[in-house]
N, C-alpha and C positions, 0 to 999 in steps of 0.2 A: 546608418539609416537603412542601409541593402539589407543589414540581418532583420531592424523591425517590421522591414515588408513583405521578408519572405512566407512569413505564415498567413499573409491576407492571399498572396500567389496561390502559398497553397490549398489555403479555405475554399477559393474559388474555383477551383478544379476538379473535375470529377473523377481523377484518376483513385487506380484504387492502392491503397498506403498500407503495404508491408506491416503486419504487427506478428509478433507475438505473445504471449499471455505471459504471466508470472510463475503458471503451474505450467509450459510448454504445451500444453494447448493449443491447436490450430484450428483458428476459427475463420471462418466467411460469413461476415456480421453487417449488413447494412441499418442504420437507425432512418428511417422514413421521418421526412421532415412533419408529419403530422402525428409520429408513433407516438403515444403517450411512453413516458417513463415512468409513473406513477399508480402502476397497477394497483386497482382496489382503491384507490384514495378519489375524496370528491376534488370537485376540481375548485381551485381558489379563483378569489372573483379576480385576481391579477392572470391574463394569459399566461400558459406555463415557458412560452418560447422570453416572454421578456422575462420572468425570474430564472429560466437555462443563461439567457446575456448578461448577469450582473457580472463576471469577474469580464468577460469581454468588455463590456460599456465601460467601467472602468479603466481597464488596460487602455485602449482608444483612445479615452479623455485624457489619462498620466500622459498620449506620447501627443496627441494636440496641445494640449498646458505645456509642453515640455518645446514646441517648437515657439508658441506664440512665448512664453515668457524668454527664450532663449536671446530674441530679439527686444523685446522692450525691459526686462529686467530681468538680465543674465546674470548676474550677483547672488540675486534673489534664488534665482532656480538652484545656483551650487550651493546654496546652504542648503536647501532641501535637497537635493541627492546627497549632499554630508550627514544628513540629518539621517538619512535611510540607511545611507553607508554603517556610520558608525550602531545605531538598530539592529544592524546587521552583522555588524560586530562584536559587540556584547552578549545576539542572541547565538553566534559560535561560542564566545567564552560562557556562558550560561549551559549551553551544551556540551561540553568539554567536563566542565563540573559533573554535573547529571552522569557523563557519562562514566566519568572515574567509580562515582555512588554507583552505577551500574557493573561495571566493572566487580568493585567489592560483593555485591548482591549475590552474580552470579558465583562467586567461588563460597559466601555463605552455602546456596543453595545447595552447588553440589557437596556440602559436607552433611545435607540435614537428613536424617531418621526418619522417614515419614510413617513410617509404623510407629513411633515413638512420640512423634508428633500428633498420629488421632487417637493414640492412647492418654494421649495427655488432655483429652477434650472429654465431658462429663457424655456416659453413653444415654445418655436421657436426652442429649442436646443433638444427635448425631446420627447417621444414616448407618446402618449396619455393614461394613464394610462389601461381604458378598450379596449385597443388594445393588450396588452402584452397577450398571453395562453403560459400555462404552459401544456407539454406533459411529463406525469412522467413513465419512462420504469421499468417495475419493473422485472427481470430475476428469472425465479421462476422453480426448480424440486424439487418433491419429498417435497417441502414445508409441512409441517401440517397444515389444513387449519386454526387451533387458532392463529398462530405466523402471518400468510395473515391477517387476521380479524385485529389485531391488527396494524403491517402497514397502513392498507388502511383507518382505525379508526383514525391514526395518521395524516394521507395527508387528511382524512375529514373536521378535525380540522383547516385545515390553512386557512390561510386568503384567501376568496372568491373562495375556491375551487368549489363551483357551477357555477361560474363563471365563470372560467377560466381556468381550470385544466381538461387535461385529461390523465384518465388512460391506460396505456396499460400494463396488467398481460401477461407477455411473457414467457410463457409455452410451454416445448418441448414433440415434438411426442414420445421421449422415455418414457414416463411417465404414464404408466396405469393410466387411470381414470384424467388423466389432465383435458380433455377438462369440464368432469363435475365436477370436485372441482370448474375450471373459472367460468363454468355454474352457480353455488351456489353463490360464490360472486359476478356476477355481479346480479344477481337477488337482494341481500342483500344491495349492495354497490350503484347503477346507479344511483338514484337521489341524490346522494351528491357529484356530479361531474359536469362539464357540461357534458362529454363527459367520456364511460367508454368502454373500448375494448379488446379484447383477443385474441392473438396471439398463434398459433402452429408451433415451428420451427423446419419443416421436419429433421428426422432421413437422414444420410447418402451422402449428399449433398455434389457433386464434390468438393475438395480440402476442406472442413469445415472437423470440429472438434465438440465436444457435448462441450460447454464451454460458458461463458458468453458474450465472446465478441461476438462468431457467432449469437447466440439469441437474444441479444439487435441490431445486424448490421439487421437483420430480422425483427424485429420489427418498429425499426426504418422507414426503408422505407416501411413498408406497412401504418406505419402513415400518412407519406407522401405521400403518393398517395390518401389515404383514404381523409387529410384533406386539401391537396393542391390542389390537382389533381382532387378529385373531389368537396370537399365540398368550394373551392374556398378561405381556408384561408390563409392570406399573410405568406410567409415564412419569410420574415423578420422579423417579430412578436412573432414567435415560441421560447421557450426556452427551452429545452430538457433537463431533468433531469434522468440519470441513476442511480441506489441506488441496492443497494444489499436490496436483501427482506424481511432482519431484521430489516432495520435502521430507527430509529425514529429520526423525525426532533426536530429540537426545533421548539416550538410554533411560532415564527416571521419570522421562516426562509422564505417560501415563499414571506411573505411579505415583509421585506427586498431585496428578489432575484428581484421582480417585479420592484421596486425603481431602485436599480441596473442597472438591464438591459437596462430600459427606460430611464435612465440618461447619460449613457454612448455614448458618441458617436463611440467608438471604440466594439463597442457591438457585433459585428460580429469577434472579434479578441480576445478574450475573453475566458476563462474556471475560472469557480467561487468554490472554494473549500470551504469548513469550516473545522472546527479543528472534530478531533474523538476522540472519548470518550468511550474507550469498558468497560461500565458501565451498559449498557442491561442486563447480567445478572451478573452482579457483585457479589451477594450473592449467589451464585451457583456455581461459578468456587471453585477449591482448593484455601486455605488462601494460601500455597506455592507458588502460581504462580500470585496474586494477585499483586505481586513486580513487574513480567517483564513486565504485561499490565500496568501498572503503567507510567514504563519504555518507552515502544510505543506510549503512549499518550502524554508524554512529550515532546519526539523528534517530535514527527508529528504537536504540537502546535509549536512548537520551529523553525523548517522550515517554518511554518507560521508567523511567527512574528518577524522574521529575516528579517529587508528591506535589508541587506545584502547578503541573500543567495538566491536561486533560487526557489520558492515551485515549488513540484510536484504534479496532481492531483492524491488519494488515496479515491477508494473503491466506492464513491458518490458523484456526481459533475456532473454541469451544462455547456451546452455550447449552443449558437445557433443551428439551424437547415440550417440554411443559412451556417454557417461553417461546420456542419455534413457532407453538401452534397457536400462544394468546395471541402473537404480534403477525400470524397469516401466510409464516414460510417468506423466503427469499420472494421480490418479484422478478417474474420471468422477462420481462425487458428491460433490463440494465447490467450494465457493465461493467460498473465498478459497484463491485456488491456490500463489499464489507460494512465501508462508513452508512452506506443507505439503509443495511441491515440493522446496524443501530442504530441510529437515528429511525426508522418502522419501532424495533421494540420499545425506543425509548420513549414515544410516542402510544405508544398498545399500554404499555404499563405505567402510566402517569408519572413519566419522568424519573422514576425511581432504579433506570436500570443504571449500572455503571461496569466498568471494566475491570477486571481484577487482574495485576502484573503475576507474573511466572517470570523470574531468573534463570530456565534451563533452555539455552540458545540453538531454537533447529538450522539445519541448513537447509540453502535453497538455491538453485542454480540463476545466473546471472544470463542474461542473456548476451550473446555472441556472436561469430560467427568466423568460417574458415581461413577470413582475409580481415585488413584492419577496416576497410569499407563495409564488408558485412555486420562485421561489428558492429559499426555504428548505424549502420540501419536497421538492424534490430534492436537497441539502446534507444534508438529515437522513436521505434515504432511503440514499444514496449514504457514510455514516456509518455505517449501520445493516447494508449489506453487511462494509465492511470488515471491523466490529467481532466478524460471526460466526467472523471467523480468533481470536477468543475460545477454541474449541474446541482451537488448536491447542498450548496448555497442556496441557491433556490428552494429545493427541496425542504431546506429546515424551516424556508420564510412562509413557506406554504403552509408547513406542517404546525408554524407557529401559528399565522391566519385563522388553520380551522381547528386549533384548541386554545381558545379565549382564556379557558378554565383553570389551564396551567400557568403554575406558578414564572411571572416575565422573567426575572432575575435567572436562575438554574437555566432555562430555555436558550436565554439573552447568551450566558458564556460556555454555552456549547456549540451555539453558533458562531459565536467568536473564535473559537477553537479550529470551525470547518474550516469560516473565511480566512482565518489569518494567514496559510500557509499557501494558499488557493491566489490571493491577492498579491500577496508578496511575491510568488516566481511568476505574476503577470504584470500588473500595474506598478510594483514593487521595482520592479525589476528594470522595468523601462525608466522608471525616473531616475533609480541608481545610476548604469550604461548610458541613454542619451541625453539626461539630465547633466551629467557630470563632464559628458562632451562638446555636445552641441554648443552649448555658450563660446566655447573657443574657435569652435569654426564660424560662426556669425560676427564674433569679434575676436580676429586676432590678436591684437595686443591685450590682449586679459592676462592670456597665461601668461606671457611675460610678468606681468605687471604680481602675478602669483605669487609667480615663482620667486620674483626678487623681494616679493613681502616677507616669502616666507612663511615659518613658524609663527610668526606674529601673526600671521592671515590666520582668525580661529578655523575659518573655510578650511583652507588649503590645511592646517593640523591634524584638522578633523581626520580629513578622507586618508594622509599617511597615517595616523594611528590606527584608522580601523583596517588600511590597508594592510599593513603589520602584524596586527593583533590577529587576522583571519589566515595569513601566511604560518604564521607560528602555531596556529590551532589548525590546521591542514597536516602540519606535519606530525604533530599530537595524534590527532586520528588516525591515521598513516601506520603510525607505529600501533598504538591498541589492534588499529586491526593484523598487522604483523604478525603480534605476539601471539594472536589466536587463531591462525590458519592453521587448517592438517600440514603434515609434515609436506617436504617438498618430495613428487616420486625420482627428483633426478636433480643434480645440481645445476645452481643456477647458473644460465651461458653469458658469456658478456655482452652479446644482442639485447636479451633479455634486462638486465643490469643498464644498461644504457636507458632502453625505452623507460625504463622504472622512472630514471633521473629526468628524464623528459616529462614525465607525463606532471611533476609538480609546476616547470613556468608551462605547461599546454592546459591546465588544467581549467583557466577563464573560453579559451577555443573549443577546448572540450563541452563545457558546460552550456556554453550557447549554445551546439549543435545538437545535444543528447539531451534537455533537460529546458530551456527557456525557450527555443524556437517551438521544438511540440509542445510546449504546456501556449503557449501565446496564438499555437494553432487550433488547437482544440476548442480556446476561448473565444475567439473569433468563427469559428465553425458554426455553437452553439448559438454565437452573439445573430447570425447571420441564417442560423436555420437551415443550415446544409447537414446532410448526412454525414456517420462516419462508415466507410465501408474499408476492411480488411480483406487480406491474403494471405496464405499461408505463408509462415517462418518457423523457422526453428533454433533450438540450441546444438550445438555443436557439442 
């Protein structure tokens, strides 16, 4: 009960909570309890603060239903947390699957020809190969200018980036000394581009926020103006790359992306994800936490490699500029940009847009920090961002509201898609943990009476099978991501070896603190209409 109270504690408080971003990013971001999140869009006749509380109201209800049935029908309540358990069971061996199919993908991918590959496409059906440019947004404060060097050394490297590739370093006015760190790499960087440019996204901007969607929605269009508008290049041609300013591609990706795009004739309808890998700095986080990125990694291939499930775009991904501009650019106050991004286009272009998988896996830095406490306050802070994309349930109920026109079904399970994963580490989660407890502290003699049933109790079966099944599939993941880390810079110390072994039985203590505490704070934030306000963290 202390862990499910701790995020109403912290909903209520106005202190300001440690984050860090996904691209390391340091933001100081307050959301105003009346700021619209919904730039450009009418308002729906439901308040937007009660469609921000659906996974809150929810979560609430799971842990009241979960106290009141605890005492009048405790029986009841453990088949429902068995019932969610084993859900949650299936939906790891389901992802385990997927992820092996992922797994094979990515070793197809990096064996494929991609010159060989848009030779093999009728050129009547196809974009002429040096027509395609690459515009790569890169969102940057507070950056150290070695971790920029290394990025931009990474996007040097790809295939015909003199060619075809331009940069834009999107640096914000609140940043002493931005504009000349920009200064220093573009001086270093400009001939290994075609095209290299630097943006400054004004401090203080009616209805914006300091965050990455309003900087990349700024940058954005001043590219376009810069390279439509004036320099006369086709926008249909444009492929717009966003990336957080740590992430390293793999070697093909661009080239790959170029194939892609110019093959496709649905090219404009399009967002191109690739799988993530927070493997950047892998030997530098704690060996304890090394399991839950482990964990992330899995599931995010696993949504990729699912033709069954729905991928979402996450953290670095490609879209037209033709589509950027039908669906009105990023809005400038919200947080969690990606899913909202799609869900805008999906919306802008009558439900026809969808995601298109890429098997070549970038890396991405995890967050961290110099002690195992920093750590996890950066883990939690960096959880506590995500989870505000909480909102964007509301957001699709909205966005269903004011298009009557669109088809329900297609709408229906992309919403289902948002909520599912939204619901599950809030309300989901509570009936799992208190649902599967509480019954035995209100009546002690149960678990007795369980335990000596046994096997026979389908209850009590349930919850050790799925208990089982999600231990054995922990270690499954564990090892895939093993097998695909950079090499080690130094052998492993038996400290190190230790903590590894720990961190599979810490891994339930871990996950409360880094991952269901803030997503349960977030939802109760919104549910409550408080602010979220950030402070500088960083990666180690």
């Amino acid at each position: 009960m202390c862990a499910i109270l701790v995020p109403v504690l912290l909903a209520l408080t106005d202190r300001v909570v440690p984050y860090q971003s996904s691209g390391g990013r340091r933001n100081n971001v307050q959301l105003g309890v009346g700021q619209s999140i919904w730039a450009g869009t009418p308002p729906s006749a439901i308040p937007e603060r009660v469609l921000d509380g659906i996974p809150g109201y929810l979560a609430w209800i799971a842990l009241l239903g979960c106290i009141i049935l605890s005492f009048v029908a405790p029986r009841t309540l453990l088949v429902i947390a068995a019932l969610v358990g084993f859900y949650s069971a299936i939906r790891f061996l389901i992802a385990g699957i997927a992820n092996v199919i992922g797994l094979r993908n990515i070793r197809k991918w990096n064996n494929t020809d991609w010159d060989a590959h848009y030779l093999d496409h009728d050129p009547a059906d196809v974009l002429p190969w040096e027509s395609v440019r690459h515009v790569v947004i890169i969102p940057a404060y507070k950056e150290p200018i070695d971790v920029l060097r290394c990025t931009l050394s990474n996007l040097a490297a790809q295939h015909q980036a003199r060619k075809n590739m331009t940069i834009v370093l999107a640096m914000e006015a609140a940043e002493d000394g931005g504009a000349e760190k920009a200064d220093q790499l573009q001086h270093e960087y400009a001939r290994q581009f075609e095209n290299f440019y630097y943006t400054i996204h004004p401090r203080g901007l009616p209805g914006e926020m300091q965050c990455k969607s309003a900087n990349e929605a700024w940058a954005t269009r001043w590219v376009k103006r810069r390279l439509v508008d004036e320099r006369g290049y086709d926008i249909d041609h444009i492929l717009v790359t966003t990336m957080d300013a740590d992430t390293l591609w793999h070697p093909n990706h661009f080239h790959a992306l170029t194939c892609l795009f110019a093959t496709n004739p649905n090219r404009h309808l399009r967002i191109w994800q690739a799988p993530i890998r927070y493997h950047g700095n892998i030997w530098q986080i704690n060996p304890l936490l090394r399991l839950v990125n482990a964990y992330s990694g899995a599931f995010e291939l696993a949504y990729l490699a699912a033709s069954w499930w729905t991928p979402m775009p996450m953290s670095s991904y490609a879209l037209s500029l033709r589509l950027l501009d039908n669906a009105g650019y990023w809005d400038s106050d919200v947080i969690a940009d990606e899913w909202h991004m799609f869900i805008k286009a999906y919306f802008a272009r009558d439900g026809k847009v969808k995601l298109e998988r890429m098997f070549l896996p970038f890396l991405a830095q995890a967050a961290t920090g110099k002690t195992l406490w920093a750590a996890v306050k950066a883990r939690y802070s960096q959880t506590l961002r995500h989870a505000w994309g909480s909102k964007e349930v509301g957001y699709m109920l909205a966005k269903m509201l004011e298009h009557p026109e669109m088809q329900f079904l297609p709408a229906f399970r992309l919403l289902f898609r948002i909520a599912h994963d939204i619901l599950l580490a809030g309300a989901g989660w509570i009936i799992l943990t208190v649902g599967s407890q509480l019954p035995y502290l209100a009546h002690p003699p149960l678990l007795g009476q369980m335990v000596g049933e046994g096997f026979g109790n389908p209850t009590f079966a349930l919850l050790q099978i799925s208990f089982l099944l999600v231990s054995i599939l922990g270690v499954v993941f564990w090892y895939q991501d093993v097998i695909a880390r950079p090499p080690r810079p130094s052998r492993q110390t038996l400290g190190e070896a230790v903590l590894t072994l720990l961190s599979f039985p810490l891994l339930p203590i871990l996950t409360l603190f880094m991952v269901a505490i803030p997503t349960l704070q977030a939802q109760t934030r919104l549910m409550v209409g408080m602010p979220l306000q950030f402070r500088v963290t960083k990666k180690d």
